[in-house]
N, C-alpha and C positions, 0 to 999 in steps of 0.2 A: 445276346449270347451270355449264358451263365455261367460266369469263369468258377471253375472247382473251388472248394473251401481248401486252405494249405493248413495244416496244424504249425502252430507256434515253435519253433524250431527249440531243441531245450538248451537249455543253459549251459555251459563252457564247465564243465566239473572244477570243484575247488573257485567258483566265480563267486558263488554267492558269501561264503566263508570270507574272503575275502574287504566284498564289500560292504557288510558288516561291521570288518575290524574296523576298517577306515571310516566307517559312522561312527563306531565306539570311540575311534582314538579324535575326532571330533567331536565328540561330546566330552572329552576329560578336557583336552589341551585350549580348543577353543572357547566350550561353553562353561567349561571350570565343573563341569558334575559327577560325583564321585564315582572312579567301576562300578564299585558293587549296586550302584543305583541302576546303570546301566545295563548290567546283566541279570539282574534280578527286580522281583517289586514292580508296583505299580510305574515306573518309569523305565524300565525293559525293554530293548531293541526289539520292536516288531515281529522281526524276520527270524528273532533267536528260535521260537517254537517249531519253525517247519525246518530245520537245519538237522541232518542225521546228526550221531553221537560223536562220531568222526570228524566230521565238520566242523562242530563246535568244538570239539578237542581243540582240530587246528586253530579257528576264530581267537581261541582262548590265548592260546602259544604267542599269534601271532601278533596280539596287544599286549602281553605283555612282556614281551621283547623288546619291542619298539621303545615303552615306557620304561625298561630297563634299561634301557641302550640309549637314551634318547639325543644324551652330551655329544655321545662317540657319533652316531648316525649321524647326526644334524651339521657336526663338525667335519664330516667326509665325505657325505651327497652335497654338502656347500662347497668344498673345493673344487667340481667340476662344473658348479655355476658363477657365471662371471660375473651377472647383474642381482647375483642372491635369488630366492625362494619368490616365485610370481605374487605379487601384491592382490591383483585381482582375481586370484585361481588359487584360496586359502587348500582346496584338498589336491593339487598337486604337489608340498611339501606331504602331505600324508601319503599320500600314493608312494611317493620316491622313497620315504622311511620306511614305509611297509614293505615296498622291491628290495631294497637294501638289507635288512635285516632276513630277510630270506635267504638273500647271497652269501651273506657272512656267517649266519649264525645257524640256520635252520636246514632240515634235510630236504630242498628243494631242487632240483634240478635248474640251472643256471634261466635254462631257453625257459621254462616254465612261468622263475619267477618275473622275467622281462615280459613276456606277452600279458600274462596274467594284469601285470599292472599299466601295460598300455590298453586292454580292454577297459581296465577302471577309468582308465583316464577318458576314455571314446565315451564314454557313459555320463559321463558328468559336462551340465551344458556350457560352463565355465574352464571346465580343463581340457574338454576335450580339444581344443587348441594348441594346450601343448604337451599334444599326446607325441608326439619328435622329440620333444625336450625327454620326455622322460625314457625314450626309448635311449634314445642318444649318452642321458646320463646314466641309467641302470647297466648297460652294455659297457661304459669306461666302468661301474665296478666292478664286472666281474673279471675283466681282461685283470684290476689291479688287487684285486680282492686278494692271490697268495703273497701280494707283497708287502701287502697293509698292514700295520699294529691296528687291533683291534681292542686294546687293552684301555678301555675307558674306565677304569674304575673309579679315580678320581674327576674328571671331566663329568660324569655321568652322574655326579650329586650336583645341587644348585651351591652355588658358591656361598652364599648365608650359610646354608647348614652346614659344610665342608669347615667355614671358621669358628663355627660355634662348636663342631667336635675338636679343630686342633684346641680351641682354647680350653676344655672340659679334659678332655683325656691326652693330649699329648699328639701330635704330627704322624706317629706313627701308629697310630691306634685307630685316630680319625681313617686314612689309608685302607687299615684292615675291614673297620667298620664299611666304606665305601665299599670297598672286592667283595667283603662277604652278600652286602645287596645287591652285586651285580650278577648272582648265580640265581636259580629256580629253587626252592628247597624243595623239600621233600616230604610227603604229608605225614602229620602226626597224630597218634590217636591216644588214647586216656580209656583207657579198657576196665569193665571192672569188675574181672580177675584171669588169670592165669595166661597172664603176657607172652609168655614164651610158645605157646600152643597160637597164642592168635598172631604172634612173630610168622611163625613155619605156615601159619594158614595164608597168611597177607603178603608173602615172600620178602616180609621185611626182618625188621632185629631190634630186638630191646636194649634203649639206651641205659646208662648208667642210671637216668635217673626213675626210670622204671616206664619210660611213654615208649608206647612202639612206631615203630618210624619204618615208612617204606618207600617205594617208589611208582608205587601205583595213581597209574593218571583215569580219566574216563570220570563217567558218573560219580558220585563215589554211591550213591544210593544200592549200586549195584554188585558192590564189595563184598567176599564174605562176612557175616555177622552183620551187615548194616540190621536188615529186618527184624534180628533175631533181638535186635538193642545189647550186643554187645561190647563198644563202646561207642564212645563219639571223636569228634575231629575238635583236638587242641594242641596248640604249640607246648613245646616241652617245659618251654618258659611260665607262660601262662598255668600251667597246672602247681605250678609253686609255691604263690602268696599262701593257697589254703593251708598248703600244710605246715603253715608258719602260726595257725588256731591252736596246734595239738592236736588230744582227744578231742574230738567234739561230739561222741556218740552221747546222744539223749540232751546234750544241752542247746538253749535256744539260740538262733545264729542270724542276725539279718545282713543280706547282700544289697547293695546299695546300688544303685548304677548294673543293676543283674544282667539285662542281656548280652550277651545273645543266650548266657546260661551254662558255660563249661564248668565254670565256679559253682555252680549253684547242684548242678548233678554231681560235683565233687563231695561236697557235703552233704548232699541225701546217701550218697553213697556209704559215708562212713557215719552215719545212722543222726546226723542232728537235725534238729527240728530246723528248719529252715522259714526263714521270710524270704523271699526275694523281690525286688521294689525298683521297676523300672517305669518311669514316666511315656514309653513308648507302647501302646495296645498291642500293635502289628511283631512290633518285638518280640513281646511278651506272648503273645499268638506262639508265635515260631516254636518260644522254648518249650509251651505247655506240650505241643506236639515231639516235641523232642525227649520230653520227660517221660509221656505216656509212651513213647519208640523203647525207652530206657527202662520203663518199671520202676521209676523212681518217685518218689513223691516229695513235693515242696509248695508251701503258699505261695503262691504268684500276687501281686498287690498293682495295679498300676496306677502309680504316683509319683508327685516330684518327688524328690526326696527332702529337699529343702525346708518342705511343709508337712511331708508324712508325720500321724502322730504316730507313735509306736516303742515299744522298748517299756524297762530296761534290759537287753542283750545281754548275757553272757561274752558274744563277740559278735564283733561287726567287720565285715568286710567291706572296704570300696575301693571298687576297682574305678578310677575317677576317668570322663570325659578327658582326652587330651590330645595334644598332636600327633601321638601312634608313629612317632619317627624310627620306635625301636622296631614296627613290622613292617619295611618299606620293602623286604625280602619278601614279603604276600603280598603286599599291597602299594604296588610300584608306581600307581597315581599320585602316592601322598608329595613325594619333593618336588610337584607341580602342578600340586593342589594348596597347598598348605605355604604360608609365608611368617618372616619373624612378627612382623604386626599380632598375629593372632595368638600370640600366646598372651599377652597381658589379661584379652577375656578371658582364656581358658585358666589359667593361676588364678583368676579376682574367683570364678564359678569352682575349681578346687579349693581353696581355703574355705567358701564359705561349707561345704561340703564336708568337709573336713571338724569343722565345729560343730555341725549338726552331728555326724557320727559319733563325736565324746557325746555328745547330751543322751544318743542312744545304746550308749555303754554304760552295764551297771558298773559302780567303785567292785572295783576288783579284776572286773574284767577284761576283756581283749580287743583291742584295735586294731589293724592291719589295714593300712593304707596300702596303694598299687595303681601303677602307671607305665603304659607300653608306652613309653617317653624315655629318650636318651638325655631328653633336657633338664641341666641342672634345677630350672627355676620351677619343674612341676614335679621334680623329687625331694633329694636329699631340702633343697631350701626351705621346701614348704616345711619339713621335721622340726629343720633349726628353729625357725621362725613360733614352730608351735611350742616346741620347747621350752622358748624364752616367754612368751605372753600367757600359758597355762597351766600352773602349778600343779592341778590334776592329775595330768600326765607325764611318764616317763618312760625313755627309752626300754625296752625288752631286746637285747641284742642274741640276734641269731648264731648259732654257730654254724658248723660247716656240716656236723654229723646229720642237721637236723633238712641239709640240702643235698645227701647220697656223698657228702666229704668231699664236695667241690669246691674250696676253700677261696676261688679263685672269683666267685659268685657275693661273697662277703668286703663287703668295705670294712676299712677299720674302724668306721663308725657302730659295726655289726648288724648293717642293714646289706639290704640282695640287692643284689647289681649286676643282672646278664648284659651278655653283649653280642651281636649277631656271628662275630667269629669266634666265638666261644664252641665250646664240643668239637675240636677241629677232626676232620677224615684226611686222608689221602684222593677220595671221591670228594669232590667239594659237593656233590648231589645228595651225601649223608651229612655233610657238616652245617652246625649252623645252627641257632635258634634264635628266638624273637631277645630284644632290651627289651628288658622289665625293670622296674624298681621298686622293691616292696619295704617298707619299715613298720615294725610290729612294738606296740606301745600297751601300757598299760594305765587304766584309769585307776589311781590310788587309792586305797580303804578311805572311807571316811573317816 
């Protein structure tokens, strides 16, 4: 007897989204590999391409929540287990963070988010064991979810970084910096011209300091002005060191450390001749297509910089490799990625970086150092330090007019210094920008 063929019964809507994240948040937490390698590039979650736009919205949402959340989460799914997180069933603590952060944080329907993650759990040949435990635990959150503080802001950084901001800025700063990374921000763009019209296009509003900022999620490919190239996607922060050059129309400008390239279309922008010099192909790939998106034109070179010959520059830019603790508000993998060991290589590979860029500075002209680092030892120090061993160079101190008069962005060294709760809102979904630290130096006449 020929039993009928049954078609494949389909998938549980929102099932595949899902398991995904928990591959994703697997591959940061366990396998230590960065998001964005993860969701993008040649090491790219399989499953992302057949995922509709929607789906991956959520996908997206719901890692980085998790990784937002992760102090508070871990510290609340653990009080309803007695014997702590399954030793042999690593992605049932995923599972249970992913349920959780649905309950508390996200617009999921309670029963949704519980089944949802007992399916994950059925699925997997190691948790499926303790698919009860997780029913068991998700269901105590949600019964205690309207009673729970959910306010992890300080819990939700790793305790090293937590002591390296009270000691750098003070107890209560550290605090704000923590709350401000525990929000989404909000994306920014670097237009290049007439902000107010691509404001009212994009449903968003131009900041003080001229980046438009909205609240538009999805593609972004699919925004208005993407196709048209008219602008591109950078923090408000990050659009700042440049205009620490001045004029730079018609004079020569090498960006050092160039991709991903916001810098670099900054200054084709305002008409300099550009080098841009990043030792990465695939990087460097990226921005050419970004440039030709833009109509902008700039030499792309790829090389270290360490060894590039080139110069002598009018101004040089580097924006130097570093721990990126000031965008932990984009990039919520870092304070679980990243530890204090690591900064000794990255300062030893900034100073030397840094002496190459004087040697590519004509006498007279302009250096502008920059680091999305809140850490002392791969800003302000490395200045002092150059200060004292290179008579070449000296300070060019910024003022506030020359930052849209945020006075608040200058040290009294008169070097820039954002901070993520800086630009504050009443929305915390408009406030907020990336730490930067820029200082702008001159190499002396001969």
């Amino acid at each position: 007897m020929v039993r009928p063929r049954t078609s494949p019964q389909p998938e549980v809507p929102g099932l595949a989204a899902r398991r995904i994240a928990a591959d994703i948040l697997d591959g940061v937490l366990r396998r230590r590999t960065a998001l964005d390698e993860l969701l993008s590039g040649k090491n790219a979650h399989p499953g992302l391409a057949g995922l509709a736009e929607r789906d991956r919205a959520l996908m997206r949402r719901l890692v980085a929540t998790v990784l937002r959340r992760l102090g508070t989460l871990r510290h609340l799914v653990g009080g309803f287990l007695e014997k702590g997180f399954p030793s042999d069933a690593p992605r049932v603590e995923t599972i249970l963070l992913l349920g959780a952060a649905q309950i508390l944080w996200l617009e999921v329907p309670d029963h949704a988010a519980v089944d949802l993650s007992v399916r994950l759990a059925q699925a997997d040949r190691r948790a499926a064991r303790y698919a009860g435990l997780v029913n068991a635990v998700l269901r105590k959150v949600t019964q205690s979810a309207a009673t729970r503080s959910v306010d992890g802001s300080t819990r939700d950084t790793p305790e090293w970084l937590l002591k390296r901001w009270k000691q750098a800025y003070g107890p209560d700063t550290a605090r704000a910096i923590a709350t401000a990374n525990g929000h989404e921000p909000a994306l920014d763009l670097t237009v290049k011209q007439d902000a107010e019209y691509w404001a009212e296009r994009l449903r968003g509003r131009v900041l003080p300091t001229g980046t438009v900022r909205t609240l538009a999620h999805g593609a972004i490919s699919l925004l208005p002005g993407f196709s048209e190239g008219a602008w591109w996607v950078q923090d408000a922060a990050a659009a700042l060191p440049v205009r620490l050059l001045g004029d730079v129309q018609g004079k020569r400008i090498a960006e050092l450390c160039a991709a991903p390239g916001g810098k670099t279309a900054q200054l084709a922008l305002a008409g300099a001749k550009v080098s841009a010099i990043d030792r990465s192909p695939a990087r460097l790939n990226r921005m050419r297509e970004n440039l030709v998106r833009l109509s902008l034109n700039a030499e792309t070179v790829v090389a270290d910089a360490l060894d590039w010959k080139g110069g002598p520059f009018d101004g040089v830019l580097l924006d130097a490799p570093c721990s990126a603790t000031g965008t932990i508000r984009r990039h919520p993998d870092i304070p679980w990625l990243k530890n204090e060991a690591d900064l000794p290589v990255l300062t030893s590979l900034q100073q030397r970086l840094i002496d190459r860029a004087i040697e590519l500075t004509r006498p007279g002209g302009t250096f502008v150092y920059c680091v999305c680092s809140l850490e002392p030892e791969e800003g302000q120090n490395h200045i002092e330090m150059l200060l004292a061993r290179d008579p070449r160079v000296m300070r060019s101190p910024i003022s506030a007019q020359e930052v849209f008069g945020h006075a608040e962005f200058i040290t009294t060294d008169g070097d820039l210094r954002t901070l993520p709760q800086q630009l504050p809102d009443p929305d915390p979904r408009w406030a907020g920008l990336d730490g930067f630290y820029a200082a702008r130096l001159t190499r002396r006449e001969v």
